[in-house]
N, C-alpha and C positions, 0 to 999 in steps of 0.2 A: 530248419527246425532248431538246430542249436544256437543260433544265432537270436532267435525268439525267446528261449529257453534263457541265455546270456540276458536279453533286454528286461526280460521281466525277472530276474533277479535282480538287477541292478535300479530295479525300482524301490528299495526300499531307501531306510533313510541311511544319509552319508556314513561312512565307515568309522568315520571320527566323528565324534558328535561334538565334541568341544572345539572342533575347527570350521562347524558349518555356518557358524553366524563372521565368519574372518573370511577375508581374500584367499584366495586359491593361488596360491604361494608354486612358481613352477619356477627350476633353472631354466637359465640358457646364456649365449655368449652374444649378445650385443655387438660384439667384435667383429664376428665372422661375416656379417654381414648382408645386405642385402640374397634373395626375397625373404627371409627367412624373419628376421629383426633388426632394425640400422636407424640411425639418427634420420632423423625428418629433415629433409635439404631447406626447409621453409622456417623450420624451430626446430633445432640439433638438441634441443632440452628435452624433446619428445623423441619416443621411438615406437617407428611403424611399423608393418611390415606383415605378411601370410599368417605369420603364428604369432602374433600380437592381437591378430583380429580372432583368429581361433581360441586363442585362452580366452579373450572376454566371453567369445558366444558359448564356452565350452561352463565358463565361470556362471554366466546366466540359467545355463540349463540344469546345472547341479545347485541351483537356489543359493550361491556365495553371493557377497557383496559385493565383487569384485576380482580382480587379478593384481598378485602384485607379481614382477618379475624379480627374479636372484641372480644376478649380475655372476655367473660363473665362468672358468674358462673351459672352452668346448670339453676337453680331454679330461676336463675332471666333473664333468656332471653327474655322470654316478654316481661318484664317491661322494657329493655332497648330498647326492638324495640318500645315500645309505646313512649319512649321518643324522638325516634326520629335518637337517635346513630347509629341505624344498619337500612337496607335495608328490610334483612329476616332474621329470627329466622331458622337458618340448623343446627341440630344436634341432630335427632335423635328424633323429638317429636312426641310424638301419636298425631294420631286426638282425638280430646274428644268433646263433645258440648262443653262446659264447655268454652274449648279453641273458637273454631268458634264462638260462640257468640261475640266475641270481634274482631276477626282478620278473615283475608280472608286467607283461606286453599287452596293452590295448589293441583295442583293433588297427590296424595298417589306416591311418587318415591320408596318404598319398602312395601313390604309384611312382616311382623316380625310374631313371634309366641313367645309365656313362655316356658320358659324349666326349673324345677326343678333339681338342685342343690344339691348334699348332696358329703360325706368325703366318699371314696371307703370303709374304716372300719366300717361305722355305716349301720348297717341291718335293722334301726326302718323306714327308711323312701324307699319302695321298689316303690313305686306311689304316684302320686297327694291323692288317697282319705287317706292313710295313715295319712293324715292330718289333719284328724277331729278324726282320734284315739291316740292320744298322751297314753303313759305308766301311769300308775295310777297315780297321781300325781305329773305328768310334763304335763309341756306347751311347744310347739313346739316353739323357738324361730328361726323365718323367716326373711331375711334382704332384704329387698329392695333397690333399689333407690325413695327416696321420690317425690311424685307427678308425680309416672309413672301408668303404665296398670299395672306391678307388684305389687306395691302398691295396687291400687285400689280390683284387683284380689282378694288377700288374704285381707285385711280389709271385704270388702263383701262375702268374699263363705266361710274364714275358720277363721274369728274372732272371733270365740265361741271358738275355741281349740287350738290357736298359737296366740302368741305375735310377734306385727308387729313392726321389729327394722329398724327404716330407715336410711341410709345412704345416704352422699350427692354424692358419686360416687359408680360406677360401682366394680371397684379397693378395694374398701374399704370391701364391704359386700362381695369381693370373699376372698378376705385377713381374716374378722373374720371368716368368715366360716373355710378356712385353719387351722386356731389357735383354733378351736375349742370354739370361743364366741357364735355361732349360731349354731343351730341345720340344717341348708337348706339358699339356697337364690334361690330368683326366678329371671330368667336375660332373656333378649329378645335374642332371635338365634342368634343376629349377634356378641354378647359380649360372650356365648357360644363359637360360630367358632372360633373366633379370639385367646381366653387364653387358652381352654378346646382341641377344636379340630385339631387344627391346631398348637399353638403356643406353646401348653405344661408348659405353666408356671406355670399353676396346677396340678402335675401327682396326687398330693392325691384328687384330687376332680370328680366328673361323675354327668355325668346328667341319670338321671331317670323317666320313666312315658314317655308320651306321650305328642308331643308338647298341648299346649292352649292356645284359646285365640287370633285366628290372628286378626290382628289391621295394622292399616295403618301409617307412616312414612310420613309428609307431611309438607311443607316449610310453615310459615305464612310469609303476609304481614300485614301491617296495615289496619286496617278498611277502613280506606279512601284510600284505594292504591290499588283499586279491578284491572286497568290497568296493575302493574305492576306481579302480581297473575296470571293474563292469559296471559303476554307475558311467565311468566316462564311454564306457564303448556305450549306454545308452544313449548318451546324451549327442554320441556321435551318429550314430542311428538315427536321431530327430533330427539332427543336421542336415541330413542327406535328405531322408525323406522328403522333408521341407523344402528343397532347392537351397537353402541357405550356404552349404559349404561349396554347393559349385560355383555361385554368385561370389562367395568371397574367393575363390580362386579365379575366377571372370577378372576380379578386380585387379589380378595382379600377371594376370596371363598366365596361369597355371594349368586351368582346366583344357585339357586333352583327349583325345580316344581311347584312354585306358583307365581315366577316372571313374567309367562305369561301370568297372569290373570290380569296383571296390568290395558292393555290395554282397556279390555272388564270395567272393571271399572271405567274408565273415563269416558266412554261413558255418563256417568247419574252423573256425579260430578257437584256439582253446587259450584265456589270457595268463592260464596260472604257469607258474616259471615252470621250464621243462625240466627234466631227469636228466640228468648229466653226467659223468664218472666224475668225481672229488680229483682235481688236481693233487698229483704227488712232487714233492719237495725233488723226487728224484725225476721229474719230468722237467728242473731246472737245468739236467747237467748237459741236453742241446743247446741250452742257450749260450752257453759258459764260454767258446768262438767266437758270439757275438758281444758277449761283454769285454773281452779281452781284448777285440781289435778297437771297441768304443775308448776303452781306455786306453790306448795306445792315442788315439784323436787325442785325449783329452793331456799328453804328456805333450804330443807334439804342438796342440796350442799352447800350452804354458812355456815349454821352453825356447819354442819361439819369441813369442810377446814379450819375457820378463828382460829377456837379455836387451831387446829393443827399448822397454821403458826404462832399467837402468842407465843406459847409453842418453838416449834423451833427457831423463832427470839429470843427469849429470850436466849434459850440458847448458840446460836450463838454468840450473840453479849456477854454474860458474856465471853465466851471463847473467843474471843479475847480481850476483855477488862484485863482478869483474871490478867495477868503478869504487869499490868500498875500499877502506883501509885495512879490511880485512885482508885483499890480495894483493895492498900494495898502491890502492889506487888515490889520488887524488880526488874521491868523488865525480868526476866529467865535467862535460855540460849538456847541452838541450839533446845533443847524440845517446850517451849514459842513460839521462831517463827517460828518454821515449823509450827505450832496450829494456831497461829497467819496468818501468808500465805498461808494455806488449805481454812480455815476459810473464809479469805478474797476472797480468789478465787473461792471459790463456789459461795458470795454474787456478785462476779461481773459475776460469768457465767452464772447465774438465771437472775438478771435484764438485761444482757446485750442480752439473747433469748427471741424471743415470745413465750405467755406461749401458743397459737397453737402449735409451734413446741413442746415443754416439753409433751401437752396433747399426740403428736402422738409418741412422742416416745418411752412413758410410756404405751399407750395404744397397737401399733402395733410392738415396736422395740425389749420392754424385752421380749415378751412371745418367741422370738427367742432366747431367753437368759434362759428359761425354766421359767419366771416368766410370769402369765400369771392372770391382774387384771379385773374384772369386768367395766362396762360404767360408772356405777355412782363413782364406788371407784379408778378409772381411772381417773375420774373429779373432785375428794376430793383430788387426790392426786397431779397433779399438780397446783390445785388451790393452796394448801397447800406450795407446796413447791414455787412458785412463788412467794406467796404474802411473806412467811419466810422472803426474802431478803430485803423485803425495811422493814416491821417489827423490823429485826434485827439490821437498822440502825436506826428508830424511838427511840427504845431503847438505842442502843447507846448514841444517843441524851441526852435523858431522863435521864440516869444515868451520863451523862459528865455534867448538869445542875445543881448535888447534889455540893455543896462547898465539897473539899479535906479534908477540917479539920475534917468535919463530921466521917470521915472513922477515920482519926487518933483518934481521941475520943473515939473512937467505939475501936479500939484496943488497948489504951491507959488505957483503965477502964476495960481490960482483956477480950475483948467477942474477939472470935474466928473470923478467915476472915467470914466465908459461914454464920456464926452466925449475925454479923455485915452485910453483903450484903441484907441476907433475912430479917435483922429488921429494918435497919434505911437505908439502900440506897434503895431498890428497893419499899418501899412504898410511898416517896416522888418523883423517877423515873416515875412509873404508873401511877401518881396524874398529870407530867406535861405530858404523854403522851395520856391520854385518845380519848382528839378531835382529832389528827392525826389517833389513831388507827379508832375511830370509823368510822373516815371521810373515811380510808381503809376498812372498813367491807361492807359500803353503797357500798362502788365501786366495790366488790367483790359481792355483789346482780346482778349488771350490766354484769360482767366480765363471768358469768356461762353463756353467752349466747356462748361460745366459746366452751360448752362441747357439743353443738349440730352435732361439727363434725365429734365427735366418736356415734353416735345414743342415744342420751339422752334427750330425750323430755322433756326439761326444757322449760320454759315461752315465751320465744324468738322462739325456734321453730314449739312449739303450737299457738303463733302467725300467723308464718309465714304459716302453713299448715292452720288454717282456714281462714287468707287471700285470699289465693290461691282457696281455695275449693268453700267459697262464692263470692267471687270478692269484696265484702266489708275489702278491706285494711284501708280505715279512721278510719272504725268503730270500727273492730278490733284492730288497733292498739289504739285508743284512749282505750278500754278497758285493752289490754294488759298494757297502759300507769298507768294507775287507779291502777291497779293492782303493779307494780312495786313501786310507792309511797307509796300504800298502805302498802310495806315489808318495803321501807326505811326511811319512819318520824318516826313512831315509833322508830328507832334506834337511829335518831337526839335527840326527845325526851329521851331517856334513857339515850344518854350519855350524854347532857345537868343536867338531876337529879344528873349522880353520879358525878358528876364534884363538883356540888354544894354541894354536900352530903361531898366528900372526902375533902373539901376544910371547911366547917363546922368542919368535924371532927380532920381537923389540926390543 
């Protein structure tokens, strides 16, 4: 009855009337990948996919011209539909309260369930409850997609005996798994189907246990857009009725023995955002543990890495410098500049990539190469080698600053080149380069928020999860903000001291 009640209200005309003659504008992440939406292996210009063919038929039934897709990242579709950029948030999102509190839920268009994940080689993980028996001193390390039912799952049922590694896509925690960085990943049936079951792109991986956990699949709209919520739950209704939405699930091996149950559930859906308690500013100060040990990560990636990139820059740039007359040299010959044009070409292949790209391809490219590093030392390492490049030309700097004659002095009065480099050029070098480097150390406190891509819950995306969790984004971020000053004055201060300090003692 209410479900009829729902259809025939959402018979009138669109909610927006000055957007019913435009595309029906929906986010989603492209990224994440197969069944959901993924580049077409035939023409990567096109993307296909479950809910590529559902916004067309969904766009056809609400009388639009079409579908355009909004190229978002999973983790922020909300927030672009709250601002207004998209229509509906379609791809793939649980219902949660959490979520309806804020936005109005369509009806459930899929049934999902969990499937655990494990390498066909590894015999430690035969079922779900295997999960709370880890081997005597290990921790099951589990990969999620963050701010899913997966997540939540294992945080809540098996956070006493497995470490929750989130990743921002789907792709990602089937890939560590592969390589052997995770012990299990937990994925919804339909990301299952698609790699495991159907598509093979995992032959070393299988699912184990028994599904868990069914959960619903349901489009938002905006709060205030409860009209355009029940034209789509009508529209989804004609879907069904028609066989249409099983056949396009047929299409991609989705439809199951639980897609019939879809029906009988609408009956009692109610799509307007539920009642909720108002998060309080003081329901931040559980989180305040978690943000404190994030920033602890995010110290010890920096002061990991910087010390490493300066060490590197340095030596970088003495080798190229080496053969100059700057340190004494004769120029070389074909030795000198091949050194010289290595040298250079790594500093311009480093500055000239994103150090995202370096993270991913230190993190997922070598272990195909049999190298195979850790998240945190993944994240030292191309921080490290990133930052090396502009490093090694600060240095450069700093050493083309010292006057010529200094050097000839230096080996004029009989001290050796390396002898001469390390006493009288590179400590008046250091003295003028100080506030560049520091001014790079402080930015390299900011920069660690990029190793959240590889699953490293650094400051930024301990941020962004208790954002999300409480709906207090201000607040949180204003603390996260507090926090971040808090790592980088102190460095202003320090390298302000030894500036003065080294300049004293000159």
């Amino acid at each position: 009855m209410a479900c009829g009640g729902l259809i025939v209200a959402g018979l009138g005309g669109p909610a927006n009337r000055a957007a019913a003659s435009e595309p029906l504008a929906w986010g989603a992440d492209r990224e994440g990948g197969g069944p959901y939406l993924y580049p077409d292996p035939r023409d990567p210009r096109q993307t296909i996919g479950f809910e590529v063919d559902l916004a067309q038929a969904l766009a056809r039934e609400l009388g639009r011209p079409g579908q355009t897709h909004v190229q978002c990242d999973w983790s922020q579709i909300l927030e672009v539909l709250s601002r207004g950029d998209v229509e509906i948030a379609l791809n793939g999102y649980e219902f949660t309260r959490s979520r309806a509190a804020r936005f109005c839920s369509s009806f459930p268009y899929y049934l999902y369930q969990l499937r655990l994940c494990v390498r066909r080689n590894d015999n430690r993980l035969t079922d779900w409850e295997r999960l709370r028996t880890p081997p005597a001193g290990q921790v099951f390390r589990v990969g999620v997609l963050e701010e899913s039912a997966a997540d939540a799952l294992i945080t809540q049922e098996f956070g006493g005996t497995c470490q929750v590694v989130r990743f921002t896509g789907s792709i990602d925690a089937l890939e560590a798994l592969k390589q052997g960085k995770i012990d299990a990943t937990v994925q919804d049936n339909p990301v299952v189907a698609h790699y495991l079951d159907q598509g093979g792109w995992y032959p070393e991986l299988e699912v184990r246990g028994e599904p868990r956990s069914e959960g619903y699949y349901v489009i938002y709209t905006r709060g205030n857009d409860l009209p355009l919520c029940r034209e789509i739950n009508s529209a989804l209704a004609r879907l069904f009725d028609s066989g249409e939405l099983q056949t396009l699930y047929e299409r991609y091996g989705l439809w199951n023995g639980a897609q019939p149950r879809l029906k009988q559930i609408w009956s009692e859906w109610d799509p307007a955002p539920r009642t909720a308690e108002l998060p309080s500013w003081r329901d931040l100060r559980r989180w305040i543990p978690k943000l404190l040990q994030a920033a602890l990560v995010t110290i010890q990636l920096a002061c990991c890495a910087m010390p490493l990139a300066m060490v590197i820059g340095l030596l970088v740039a003495l080798g190229r410098s080496w053969s100059t007359p700057l340190l004494g040299g004769d120029g070389g010959g074909w030795g000198a500049w091949l050194l010289r044009t290595a040298l250079g070409a790594y500093v311009e292949l480093v500055r000239g990539t994103p150090l995202a790209f370096q993270l991913f391809v230190i993190y997922f490219v070598l272990p195909r190469l049999g190298v195979t590093i850790s998240e945190f030392w993944s994240g030292v390492a191309a921080l490290a080698i990133n930052y090396s490049a502009y490093e090694c030309e600060i240095f450069r700097l700093g050493l083309q600053s010292v006057p010529r004659g200094q050097m000839e002095a230096a080996l004029s009065l009989g001290m050796s080149r390396p002898l001469a480099v390390r006493r009288i050029l590179l400590p008046q070098a250091i003295r003028t380069v100080i506030p560049a480097t520091a001014n790079d150390f402080i930015a390299l406190f900011k920069d660690t928020s990029v190793c959240s891509v590889i699953a490293v819950e650094e400051l930024s995306k301990q941020y962004s999860i208790v954002g999300k969790s409480s709906g207090l984004f201000l607040e949180a971020a204003a603390m996260a903000a507090v926090l971040y000053l808090a790592m980088s004055y102190p460095l202003s201060l320090a390298s302000g001291w030894l500036e003065r300090t080294l300049k004293r003692s000159a």
